[in-house]
C-alpha positions as CSV (number, residue, x, y, z in Angstrom):
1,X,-11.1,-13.1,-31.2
2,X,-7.8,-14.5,-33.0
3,X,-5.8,-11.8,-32.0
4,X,-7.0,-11.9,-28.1
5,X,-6.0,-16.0,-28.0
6,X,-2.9,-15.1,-29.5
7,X,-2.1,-12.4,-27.4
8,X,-3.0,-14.4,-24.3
9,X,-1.0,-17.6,-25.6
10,X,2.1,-14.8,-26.2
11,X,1.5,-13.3,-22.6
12,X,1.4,-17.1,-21.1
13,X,4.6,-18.1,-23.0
14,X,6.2,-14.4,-21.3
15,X,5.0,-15.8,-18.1
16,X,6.1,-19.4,-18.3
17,X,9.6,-18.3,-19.9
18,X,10.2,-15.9,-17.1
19,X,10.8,-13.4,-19.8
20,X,13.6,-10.6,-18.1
21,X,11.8,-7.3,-19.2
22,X,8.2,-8.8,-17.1
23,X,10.4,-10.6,-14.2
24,X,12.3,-6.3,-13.9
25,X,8.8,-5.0,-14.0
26,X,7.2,-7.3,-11.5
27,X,10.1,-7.5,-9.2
28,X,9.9,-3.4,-9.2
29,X,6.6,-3.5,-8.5
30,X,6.8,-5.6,-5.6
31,X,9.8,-3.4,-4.0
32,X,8.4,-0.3,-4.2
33,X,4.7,-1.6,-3.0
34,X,6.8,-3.5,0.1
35,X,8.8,-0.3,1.1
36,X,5.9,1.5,0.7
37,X,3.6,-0.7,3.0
38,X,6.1,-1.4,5.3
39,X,6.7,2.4,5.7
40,X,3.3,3.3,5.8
41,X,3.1,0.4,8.7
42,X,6.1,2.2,11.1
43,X,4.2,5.3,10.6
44,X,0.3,4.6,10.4
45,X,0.4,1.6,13.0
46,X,1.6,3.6,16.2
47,X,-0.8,6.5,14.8
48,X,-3.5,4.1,15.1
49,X,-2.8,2.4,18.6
50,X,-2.3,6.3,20.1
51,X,-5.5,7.0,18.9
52,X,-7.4,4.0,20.5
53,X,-6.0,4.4,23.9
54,X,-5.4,8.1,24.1
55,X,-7.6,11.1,25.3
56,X,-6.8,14.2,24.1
57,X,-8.2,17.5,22.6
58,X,-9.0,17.0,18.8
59,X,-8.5,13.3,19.1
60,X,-12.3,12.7,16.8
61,X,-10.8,15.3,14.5
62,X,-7.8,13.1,13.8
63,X,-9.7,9.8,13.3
64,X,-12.1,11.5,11.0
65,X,-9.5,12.4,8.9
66,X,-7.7,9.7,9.1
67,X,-10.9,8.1,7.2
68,X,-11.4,10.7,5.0
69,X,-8.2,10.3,4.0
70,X,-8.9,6.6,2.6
71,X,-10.0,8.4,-0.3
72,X,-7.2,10.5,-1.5
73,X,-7.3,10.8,-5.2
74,X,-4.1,9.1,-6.3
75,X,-3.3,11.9,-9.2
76,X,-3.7,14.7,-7.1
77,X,-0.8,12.7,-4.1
78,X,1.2,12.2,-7.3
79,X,1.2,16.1,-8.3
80,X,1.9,17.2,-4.1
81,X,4.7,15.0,-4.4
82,X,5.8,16.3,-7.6
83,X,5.7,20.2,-6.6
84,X,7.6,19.0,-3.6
85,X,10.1,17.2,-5.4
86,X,10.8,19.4,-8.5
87,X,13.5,21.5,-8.9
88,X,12.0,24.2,-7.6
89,X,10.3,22.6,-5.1
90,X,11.5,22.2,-1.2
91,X,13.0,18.7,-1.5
92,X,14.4,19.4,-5.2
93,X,17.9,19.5,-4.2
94,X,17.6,15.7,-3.4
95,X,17.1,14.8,-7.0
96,X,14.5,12.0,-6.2
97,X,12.1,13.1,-8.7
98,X,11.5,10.2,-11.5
99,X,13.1,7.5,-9.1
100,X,11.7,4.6,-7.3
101,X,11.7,6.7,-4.0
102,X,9.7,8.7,-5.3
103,X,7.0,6.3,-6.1
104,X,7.8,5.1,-2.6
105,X,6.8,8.2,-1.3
106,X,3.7,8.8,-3.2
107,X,2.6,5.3,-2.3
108,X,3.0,5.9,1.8
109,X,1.1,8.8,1.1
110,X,-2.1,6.6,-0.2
111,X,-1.4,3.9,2.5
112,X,-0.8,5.1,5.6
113,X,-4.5,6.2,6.2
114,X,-5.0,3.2,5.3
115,X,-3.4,1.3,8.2
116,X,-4.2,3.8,11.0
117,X,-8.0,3.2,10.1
118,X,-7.6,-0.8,9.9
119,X,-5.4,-0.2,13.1
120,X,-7.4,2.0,15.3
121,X,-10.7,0.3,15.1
122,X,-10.0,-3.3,16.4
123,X,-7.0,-2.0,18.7
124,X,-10.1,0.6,20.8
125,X,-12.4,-2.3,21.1
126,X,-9.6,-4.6,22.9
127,X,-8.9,-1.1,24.3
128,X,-12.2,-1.3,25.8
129,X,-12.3,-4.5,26.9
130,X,-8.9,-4.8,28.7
131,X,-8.3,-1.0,29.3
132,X,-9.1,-1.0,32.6
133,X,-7.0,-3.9,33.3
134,X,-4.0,-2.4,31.7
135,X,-5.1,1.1,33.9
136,X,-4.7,-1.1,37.2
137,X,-1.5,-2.3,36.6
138,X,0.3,1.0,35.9
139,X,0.7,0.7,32.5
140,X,1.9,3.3,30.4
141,X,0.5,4.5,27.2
142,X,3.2,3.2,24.9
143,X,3.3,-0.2,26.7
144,X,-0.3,-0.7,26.7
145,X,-0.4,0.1,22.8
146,X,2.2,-2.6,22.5
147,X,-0.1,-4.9,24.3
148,X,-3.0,-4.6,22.0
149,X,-0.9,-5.0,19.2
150,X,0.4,-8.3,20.6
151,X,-2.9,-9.6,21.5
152,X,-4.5,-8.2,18.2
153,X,-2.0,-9.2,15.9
154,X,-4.2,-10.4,13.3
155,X,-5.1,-6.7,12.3
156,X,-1.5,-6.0,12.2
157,X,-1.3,-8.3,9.3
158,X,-4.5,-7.3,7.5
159,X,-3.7,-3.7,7.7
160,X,-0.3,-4.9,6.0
161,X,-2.1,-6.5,3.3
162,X,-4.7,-3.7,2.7
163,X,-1.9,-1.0,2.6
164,X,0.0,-3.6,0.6
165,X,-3.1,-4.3,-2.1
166,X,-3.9,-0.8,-2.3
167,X,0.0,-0.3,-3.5
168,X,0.4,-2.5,-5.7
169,X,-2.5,-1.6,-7.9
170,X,-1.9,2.3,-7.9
171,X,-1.2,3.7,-11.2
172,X,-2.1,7.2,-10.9
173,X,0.6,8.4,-8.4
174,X,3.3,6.9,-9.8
175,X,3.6,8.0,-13.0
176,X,3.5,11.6,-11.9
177,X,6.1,10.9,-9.9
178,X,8.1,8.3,-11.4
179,X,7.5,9.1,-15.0
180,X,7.5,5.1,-16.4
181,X,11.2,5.0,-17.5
182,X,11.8,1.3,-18.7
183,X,14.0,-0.2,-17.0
184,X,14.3,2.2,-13.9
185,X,10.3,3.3,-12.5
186,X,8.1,1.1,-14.9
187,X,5.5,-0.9,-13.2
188,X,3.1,-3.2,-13.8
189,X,0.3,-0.9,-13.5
190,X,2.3,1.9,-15.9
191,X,3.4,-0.7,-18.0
192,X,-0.2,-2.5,-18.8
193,X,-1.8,1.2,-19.5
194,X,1.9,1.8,-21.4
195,X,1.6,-1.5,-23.3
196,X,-2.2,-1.0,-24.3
197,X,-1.6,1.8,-25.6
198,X,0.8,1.0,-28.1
199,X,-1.6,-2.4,-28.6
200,X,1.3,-4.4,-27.4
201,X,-1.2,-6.4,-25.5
202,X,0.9,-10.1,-25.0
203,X,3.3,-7.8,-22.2
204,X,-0.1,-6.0,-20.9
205,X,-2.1,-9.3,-20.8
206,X,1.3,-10.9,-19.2
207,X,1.5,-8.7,-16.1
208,X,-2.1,-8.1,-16.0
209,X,-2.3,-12.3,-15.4
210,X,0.4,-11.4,-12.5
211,X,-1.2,-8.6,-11.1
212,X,-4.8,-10.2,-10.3
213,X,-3.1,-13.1,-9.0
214,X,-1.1,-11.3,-7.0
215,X,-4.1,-9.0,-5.7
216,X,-6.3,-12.7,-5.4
217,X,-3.7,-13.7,-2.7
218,X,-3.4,-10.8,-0.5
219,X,-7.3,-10.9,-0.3
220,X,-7.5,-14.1,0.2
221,X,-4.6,-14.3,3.0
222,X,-6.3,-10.7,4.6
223,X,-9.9,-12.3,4.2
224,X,-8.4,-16.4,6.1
225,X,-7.1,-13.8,8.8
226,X,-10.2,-12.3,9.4
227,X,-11.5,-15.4,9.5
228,X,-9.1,-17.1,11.9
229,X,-9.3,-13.3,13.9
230,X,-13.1,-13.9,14.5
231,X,-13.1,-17.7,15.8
232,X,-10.4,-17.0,18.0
């Protein structure tokens, strides 16, 4: 019990101090989870409206999978993206193996399902609802899509934050991929399984006390829009 209170007055002090090695990891973590969401937004977000307003042959295929996807095992994206980044793999000459872009990579992989589910569903019931009226007015495809994303904007954001909380909390991808070199791909997630480890638990404990209070604030912002979606 003595060591636990210390460790948790040591990781508090890191915290309050704004100790550099835990302000590198944290900031880290937060770029490559941002890239990765946004990405995973530019990608999975059209994807999603296209599927809501579109009819075409193997259109229920693509939304299955597009759930299924939800639960890709996060080791087994991390080892794809390693073949494919290796040396002797098809993207090796690029040397991005063991870099951030990697772990950017692996993390669009794990998220963009993500947002073309959260996307899809509430952009084909205003797709029902004012379809017709977008039909009557000539409307193309595209345009209409852009409509829905206007009027259900909400969605936008908590598809954002679900890719988002989803990123920040992966561990198993990214060390594949971006082999938790301190200083250059460490984490918080690598660095708390790192750190426990080698029962250096003030630095685990320290970014562990970020990382739930980070993740406590996206759910709480994605579950106020929700909210504020429904008594609209």
């Amino acid at each position: 019990m003595h060591d636990f209170v210390q460790a948790a007055r040591m990781a508090l002090t890191l915290i309050a101090s704004l100790d550099p090695e835990t302000v590198g990891i944290v900031a880290l973590s937060l770029s490559v989870s941002l890239s990765a969401s946004l990405i995973a937004m530019m990608i999975g977000a059209p994807l999603g409206g296209a599927l809501a307003v579109g009819r075409f042959r193997g259109r229920q295929t693509l939304i299955v999978l597009a759930n299924a996807l939800l639960g890709l095992p996060p080791v087994v994206v991390g080892l794809a993206i390693y073949l494919l980044l290796s040396r002797s793999g098809p993207l090796g000459f690029a040397g991005m193996l063991f870099t951030p872009a990697a772990m950017v990579m692996a993390q669009v992989v794990l998220t963009t399902p993500i947002v073309i589910a959260l996307v899809h569903r509430p952009a084909a019931l205003l797709w029902s609802e004012y379809g017709d009226l977008m039909r009557a007015d000539g409307l193309s495809k595209a345009r209409s899509v852009q409509l829905l994303f206007m009027i259900g904007r909400g969605s936008l954001l908590t598809a954002f934050l679900a890719a988002f909380g989803r990123a920040i909390a992966e561990v198993g991808a990214i060390i594949v991929v971006g082999g938790n070199i301190r200083g250059f791909t460490r984490t918080m997630t690598t660095a708390i399984a790192l750190e426990t480890g080698k029962g250096e638990l003030a630095l685990a404990l320290s970014l562990g006390l970020v990382l739930v209070l980070i993740s406590v604030l996206v759910s709480t912002a994605a579950f106020l829009l929700n909210a504020w979606a429904d008594n609209r």
